[in-house]
TORPA-4810 file (N, C-alpha, C, O; in nm, 3 decimals):
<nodes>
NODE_1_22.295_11.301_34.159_22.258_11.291_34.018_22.185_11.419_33.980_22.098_11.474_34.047_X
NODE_2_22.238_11.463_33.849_22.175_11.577_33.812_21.996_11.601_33.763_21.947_11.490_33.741_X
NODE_3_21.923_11.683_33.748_21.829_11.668_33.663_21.799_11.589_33.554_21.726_11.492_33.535_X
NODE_4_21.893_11.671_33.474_21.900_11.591_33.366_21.922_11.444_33.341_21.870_11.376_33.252_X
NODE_5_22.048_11.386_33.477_22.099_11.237_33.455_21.944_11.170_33.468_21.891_11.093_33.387_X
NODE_6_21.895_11.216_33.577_21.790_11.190_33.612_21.621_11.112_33.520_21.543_11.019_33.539_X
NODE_7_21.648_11.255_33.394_21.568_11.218_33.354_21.569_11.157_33.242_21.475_11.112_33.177_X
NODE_8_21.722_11.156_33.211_21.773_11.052_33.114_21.744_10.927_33.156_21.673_10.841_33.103_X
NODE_9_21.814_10.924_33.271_21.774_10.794_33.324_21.664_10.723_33.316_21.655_10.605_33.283_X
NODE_10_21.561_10.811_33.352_21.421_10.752_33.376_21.394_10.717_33.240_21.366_10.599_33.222_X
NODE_11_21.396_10.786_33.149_21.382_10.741_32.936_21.440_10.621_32.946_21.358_10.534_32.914_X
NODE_12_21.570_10.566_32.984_21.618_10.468_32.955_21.576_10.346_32.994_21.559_10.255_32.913_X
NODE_13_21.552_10.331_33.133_21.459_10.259_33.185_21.328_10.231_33.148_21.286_10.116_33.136_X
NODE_14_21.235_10.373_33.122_21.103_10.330_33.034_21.091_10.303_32.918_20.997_10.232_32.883_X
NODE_15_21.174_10.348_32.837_21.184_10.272_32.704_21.190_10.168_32.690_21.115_10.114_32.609_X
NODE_16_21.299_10.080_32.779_21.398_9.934_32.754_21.239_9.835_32.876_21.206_9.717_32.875_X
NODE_17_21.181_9.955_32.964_21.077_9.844_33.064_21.161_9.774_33.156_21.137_9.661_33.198_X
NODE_18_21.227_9.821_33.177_21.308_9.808_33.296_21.267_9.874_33.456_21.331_9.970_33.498_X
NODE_19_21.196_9.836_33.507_21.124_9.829_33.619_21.249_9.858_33.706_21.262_9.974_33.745_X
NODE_20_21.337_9.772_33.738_21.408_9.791_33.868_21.496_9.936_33.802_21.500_10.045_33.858_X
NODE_21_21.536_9.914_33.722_21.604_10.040_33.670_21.517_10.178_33.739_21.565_10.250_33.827_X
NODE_22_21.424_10.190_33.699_21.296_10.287_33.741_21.291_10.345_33.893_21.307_10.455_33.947_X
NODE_23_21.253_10.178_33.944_21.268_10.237_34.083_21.385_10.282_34.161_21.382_10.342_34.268_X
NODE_24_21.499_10.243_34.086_21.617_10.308_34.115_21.621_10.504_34.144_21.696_10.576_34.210_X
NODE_25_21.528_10.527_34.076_21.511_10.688_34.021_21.385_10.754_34.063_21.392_10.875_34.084_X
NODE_26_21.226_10.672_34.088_21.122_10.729_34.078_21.101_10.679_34.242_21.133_10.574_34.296_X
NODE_27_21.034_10.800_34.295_21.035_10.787_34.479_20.899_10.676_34.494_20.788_10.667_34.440_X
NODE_28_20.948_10.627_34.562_20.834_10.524_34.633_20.672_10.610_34.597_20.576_10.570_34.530_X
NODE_29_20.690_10.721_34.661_20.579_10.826_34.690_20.552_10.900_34.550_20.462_10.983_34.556_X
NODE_30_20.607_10.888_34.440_20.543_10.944_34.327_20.437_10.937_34.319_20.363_10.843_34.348_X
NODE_31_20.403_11.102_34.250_20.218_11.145_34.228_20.310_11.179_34.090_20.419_11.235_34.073_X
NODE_32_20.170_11.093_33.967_20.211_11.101_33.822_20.031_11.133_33.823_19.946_11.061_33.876_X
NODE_33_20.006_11.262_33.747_19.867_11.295_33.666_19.884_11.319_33.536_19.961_11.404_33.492_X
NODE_34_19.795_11.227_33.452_19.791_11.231_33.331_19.627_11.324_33.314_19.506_11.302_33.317_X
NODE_35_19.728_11.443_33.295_19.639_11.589_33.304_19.510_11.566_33.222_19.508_11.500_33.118_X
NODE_36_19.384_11.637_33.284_19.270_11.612_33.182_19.141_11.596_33.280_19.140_11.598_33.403_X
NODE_37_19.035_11.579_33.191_18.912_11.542_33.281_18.830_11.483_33.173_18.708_11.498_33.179_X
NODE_38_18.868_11.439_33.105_18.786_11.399_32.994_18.846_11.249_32.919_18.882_11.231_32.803_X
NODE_39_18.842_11.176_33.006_18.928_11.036_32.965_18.936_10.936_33.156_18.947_10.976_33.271_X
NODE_40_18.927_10.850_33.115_18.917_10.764_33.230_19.089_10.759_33.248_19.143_10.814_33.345_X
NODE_41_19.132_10.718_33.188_19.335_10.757_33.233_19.306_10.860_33.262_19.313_10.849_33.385_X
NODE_42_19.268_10.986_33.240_19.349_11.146_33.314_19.277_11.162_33.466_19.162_11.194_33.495_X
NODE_43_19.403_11.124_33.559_19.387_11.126_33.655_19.523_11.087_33.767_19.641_11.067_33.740_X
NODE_44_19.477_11.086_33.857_19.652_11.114_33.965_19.667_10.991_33.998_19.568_10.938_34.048_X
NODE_45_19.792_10.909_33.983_19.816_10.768_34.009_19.945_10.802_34.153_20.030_10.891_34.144_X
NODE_46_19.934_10.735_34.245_20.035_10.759_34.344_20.097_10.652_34.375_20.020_10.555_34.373_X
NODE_47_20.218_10.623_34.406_20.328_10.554_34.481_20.374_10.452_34.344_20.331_10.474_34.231_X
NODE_48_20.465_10.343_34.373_20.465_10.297_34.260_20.377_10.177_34.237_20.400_10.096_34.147_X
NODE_49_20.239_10.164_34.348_20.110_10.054_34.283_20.072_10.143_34.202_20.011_10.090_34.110_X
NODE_50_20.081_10.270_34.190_19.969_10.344_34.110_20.038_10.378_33.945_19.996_10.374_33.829_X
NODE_51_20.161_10.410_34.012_20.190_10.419_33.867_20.246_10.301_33.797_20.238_10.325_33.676_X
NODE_52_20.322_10.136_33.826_20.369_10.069_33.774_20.268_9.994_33.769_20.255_9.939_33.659_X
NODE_53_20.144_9.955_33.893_20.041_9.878_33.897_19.946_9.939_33.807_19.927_9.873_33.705_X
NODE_54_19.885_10.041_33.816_19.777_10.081_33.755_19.769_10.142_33.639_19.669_10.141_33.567_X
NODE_55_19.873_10.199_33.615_19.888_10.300_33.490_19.988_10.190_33.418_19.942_10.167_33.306_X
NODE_56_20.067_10.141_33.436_20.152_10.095_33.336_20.122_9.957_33.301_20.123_9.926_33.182_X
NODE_57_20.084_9.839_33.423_20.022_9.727_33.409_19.892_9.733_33.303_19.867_9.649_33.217_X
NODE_58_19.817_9.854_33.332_19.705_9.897_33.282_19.750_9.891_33.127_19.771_9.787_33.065_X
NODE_59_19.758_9.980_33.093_19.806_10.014_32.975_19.909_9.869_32.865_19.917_9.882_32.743_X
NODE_60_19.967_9.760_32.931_20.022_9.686_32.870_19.921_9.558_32.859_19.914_9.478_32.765_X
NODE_61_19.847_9.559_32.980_19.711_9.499_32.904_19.609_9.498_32.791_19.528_9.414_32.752_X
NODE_62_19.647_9.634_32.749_19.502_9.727_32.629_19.598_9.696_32.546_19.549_9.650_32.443_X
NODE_63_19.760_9.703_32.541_19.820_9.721_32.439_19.844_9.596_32.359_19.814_9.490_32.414_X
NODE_64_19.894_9.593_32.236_19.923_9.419_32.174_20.086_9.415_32.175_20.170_9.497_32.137_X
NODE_65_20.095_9.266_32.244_20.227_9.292_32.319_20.314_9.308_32.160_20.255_9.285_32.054_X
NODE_66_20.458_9.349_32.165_20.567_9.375_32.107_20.509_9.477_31.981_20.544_9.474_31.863_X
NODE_67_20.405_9.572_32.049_20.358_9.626_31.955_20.388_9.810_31.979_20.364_9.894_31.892_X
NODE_68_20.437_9.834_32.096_20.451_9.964_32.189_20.569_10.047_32.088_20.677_9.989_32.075_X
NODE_69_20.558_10.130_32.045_20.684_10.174_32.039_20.693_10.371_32.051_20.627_10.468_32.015_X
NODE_70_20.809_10.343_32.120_20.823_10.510_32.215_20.954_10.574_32.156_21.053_10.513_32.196_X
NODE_71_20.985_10.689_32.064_21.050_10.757_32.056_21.062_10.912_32.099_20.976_11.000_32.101_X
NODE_72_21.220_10.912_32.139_21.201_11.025_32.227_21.249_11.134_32.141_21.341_11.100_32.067_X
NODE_73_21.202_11.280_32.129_21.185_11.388_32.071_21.265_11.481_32.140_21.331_11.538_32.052_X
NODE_74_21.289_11.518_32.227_21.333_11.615_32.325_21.363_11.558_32.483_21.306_11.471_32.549_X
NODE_75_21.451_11.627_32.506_21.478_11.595_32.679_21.532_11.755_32.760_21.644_11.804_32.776_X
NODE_76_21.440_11.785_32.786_21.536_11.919_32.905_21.499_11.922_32.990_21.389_11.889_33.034_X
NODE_77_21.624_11.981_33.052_21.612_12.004_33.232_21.658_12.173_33.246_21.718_12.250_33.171_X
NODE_78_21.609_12.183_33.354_21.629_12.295_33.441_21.660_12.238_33.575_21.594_12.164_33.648_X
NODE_79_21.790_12.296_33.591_21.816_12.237_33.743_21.860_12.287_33.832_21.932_12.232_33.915_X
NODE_80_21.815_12.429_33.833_21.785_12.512_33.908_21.680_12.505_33.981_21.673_12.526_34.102_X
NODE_81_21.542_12.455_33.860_21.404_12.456_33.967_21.401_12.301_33.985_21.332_12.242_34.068_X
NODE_82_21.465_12.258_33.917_21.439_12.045_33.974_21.355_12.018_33.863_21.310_11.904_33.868_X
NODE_83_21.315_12.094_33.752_21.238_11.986_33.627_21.301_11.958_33.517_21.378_12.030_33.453_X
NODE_84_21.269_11.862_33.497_21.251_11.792_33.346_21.159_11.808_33.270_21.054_11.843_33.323_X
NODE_85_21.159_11.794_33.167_21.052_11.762_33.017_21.118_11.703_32.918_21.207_11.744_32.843_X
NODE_86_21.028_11.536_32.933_21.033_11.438_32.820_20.940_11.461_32.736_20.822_11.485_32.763_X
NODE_87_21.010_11.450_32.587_20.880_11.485_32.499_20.904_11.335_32.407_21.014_11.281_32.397_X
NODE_88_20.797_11.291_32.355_20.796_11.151_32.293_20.729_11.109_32.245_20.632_11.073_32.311_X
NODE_89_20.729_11.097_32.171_20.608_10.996_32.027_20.585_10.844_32.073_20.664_10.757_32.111_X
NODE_90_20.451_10.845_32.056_20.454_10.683_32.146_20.326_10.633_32.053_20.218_10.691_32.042_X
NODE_91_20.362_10.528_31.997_20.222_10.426_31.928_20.252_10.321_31.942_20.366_10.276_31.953_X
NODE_92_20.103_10.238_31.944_20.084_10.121_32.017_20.005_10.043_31.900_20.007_10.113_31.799_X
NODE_93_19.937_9.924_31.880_19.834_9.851_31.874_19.720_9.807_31.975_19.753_9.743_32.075_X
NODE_94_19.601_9.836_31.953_19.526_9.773_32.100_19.518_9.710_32.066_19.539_9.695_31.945_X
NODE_95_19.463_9.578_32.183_19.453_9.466_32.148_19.251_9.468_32.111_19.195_9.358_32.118_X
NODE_96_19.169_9.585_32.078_19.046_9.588_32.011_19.065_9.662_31.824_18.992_9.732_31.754_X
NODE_97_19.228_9.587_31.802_19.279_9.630_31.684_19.298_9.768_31.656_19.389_9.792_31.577_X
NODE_98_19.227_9.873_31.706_19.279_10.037_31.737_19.411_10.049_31.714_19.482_9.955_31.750_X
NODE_99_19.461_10.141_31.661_19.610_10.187_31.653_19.602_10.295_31.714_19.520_10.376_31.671_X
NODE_100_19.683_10.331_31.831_19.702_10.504_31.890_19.852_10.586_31.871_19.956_10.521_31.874_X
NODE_101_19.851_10.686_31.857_19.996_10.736_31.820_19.931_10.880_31.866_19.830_10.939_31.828_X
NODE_102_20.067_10.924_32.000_20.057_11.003_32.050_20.170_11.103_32.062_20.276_11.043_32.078_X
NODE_103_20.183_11.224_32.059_20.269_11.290_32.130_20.270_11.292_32.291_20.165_11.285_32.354_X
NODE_104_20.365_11.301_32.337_20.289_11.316_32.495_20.399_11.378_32.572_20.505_11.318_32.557_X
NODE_105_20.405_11.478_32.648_20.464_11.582_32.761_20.489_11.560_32.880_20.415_11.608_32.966_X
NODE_106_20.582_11.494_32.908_20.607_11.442_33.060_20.681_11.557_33.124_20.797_11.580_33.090_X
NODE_107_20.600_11.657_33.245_20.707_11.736_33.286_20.744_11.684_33.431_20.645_11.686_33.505_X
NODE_108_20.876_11.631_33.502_20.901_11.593_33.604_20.965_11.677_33.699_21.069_11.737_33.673_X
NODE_109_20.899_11.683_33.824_20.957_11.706_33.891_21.066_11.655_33.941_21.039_11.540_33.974_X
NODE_110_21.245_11.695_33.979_21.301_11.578_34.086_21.367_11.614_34.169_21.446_11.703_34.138_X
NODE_111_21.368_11.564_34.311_21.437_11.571_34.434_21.533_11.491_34.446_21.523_11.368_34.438_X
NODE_112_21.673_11.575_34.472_21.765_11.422_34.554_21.796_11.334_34.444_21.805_11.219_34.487_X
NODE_113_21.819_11.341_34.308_21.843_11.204_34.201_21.675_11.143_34.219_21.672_11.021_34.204_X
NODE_114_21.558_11.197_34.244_21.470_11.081_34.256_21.347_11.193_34.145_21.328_11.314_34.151_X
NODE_115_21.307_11.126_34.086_21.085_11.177_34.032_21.069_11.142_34.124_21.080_11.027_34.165_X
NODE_116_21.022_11.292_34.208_20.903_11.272_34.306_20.774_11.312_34.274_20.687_11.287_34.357_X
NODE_117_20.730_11.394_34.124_20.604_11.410_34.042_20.606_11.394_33.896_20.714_11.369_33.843_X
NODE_118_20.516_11.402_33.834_20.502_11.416_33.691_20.332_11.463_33.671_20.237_11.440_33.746_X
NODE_119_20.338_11.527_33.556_20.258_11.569_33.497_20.261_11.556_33.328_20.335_11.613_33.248_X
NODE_120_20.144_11.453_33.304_20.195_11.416_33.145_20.047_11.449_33.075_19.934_11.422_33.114_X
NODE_121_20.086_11.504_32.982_20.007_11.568_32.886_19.987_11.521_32.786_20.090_11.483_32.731_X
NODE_122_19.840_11.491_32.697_19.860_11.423_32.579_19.700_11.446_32.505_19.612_11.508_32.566_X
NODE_123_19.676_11.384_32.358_19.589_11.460_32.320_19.469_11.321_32.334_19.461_11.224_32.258_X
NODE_124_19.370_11.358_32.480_19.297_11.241_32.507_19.178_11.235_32.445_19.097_11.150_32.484_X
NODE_125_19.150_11.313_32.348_19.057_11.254_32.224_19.132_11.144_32.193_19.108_11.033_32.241_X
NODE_126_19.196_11.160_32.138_19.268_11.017_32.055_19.300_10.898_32.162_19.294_10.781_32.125_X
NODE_127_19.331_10.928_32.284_19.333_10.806_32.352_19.210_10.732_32.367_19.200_10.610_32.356_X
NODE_128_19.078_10.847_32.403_18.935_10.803_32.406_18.897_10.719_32.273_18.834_10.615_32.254_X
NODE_129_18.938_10.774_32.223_18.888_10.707_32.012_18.921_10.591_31.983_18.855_10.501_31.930_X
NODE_130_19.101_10.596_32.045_19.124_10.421_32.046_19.112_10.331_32.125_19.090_10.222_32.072_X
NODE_131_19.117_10.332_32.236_19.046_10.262_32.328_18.884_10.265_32.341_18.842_10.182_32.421_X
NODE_132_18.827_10.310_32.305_18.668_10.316_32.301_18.587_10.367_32.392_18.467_10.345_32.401_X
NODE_133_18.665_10.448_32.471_18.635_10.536_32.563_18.480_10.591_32.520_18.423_10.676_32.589_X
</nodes>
């Protein structure tokens, strides 16, 4: 699978929340950092407890369910060096009534058809603001 199928793939799956879809694509051993030092999320989640358990379980807890919604902006690959970059508009409802709406920069690494990293970028004032960081 190419880069790109790759990281199509992975959009399709995280959009729709399709979990098995996911792990079809993202390595057991994924390291995902949601870049930053200034936000309790920006930080390195590993394998998939860290990123489906902690970061994503996480996050659908804060959120108000059927309230998520993720559109995607851009998709490129280079597959020469093995990355991707998902770019995507994503707003939510918290469930402390907060509304967040983000841009956010997923650049992936991938090996073999698999994300074996990511690095996602986003503007964590505003995550801090709505969540109450």
């Amino acid at each position: 699978m190419s880069v790109r199928e790759t990281v199509e793939a992975f959009w399709k799956g995280h959009s729709a929340g399709d979990r098995a879809a996911l792990k079809q694509i993202v390595s057991e051993d994924l390291i995902w950092t949601v870049v930053g030092g200034t936000s309790p999320i920006a930080k390195t989640y590993r394998g998939w407890d860290g990123f489906f358990g902690e970061l994503l379980d996480g996050l659908a807890q804060a959120f108000w369910p059927g309230t998520l919604d993720m559109q995607l902006k851009g998709l490129y690959a280079d597959e020469e060096k093995g990355v991707g970059i998902l770019q995507l508009e994503e707003s939510a409802t918290l469930r402390n009534g907060n509304t967040v709406k983000l841009e956010i920069v997923d650049v992936m690494t991938v090996r073999g058809g698999k994300v074996v990293e990511v690095r996602e970028v986003m503007d964590l004032a505003a995550v801090n603001k709505a969540f109450g960081f």
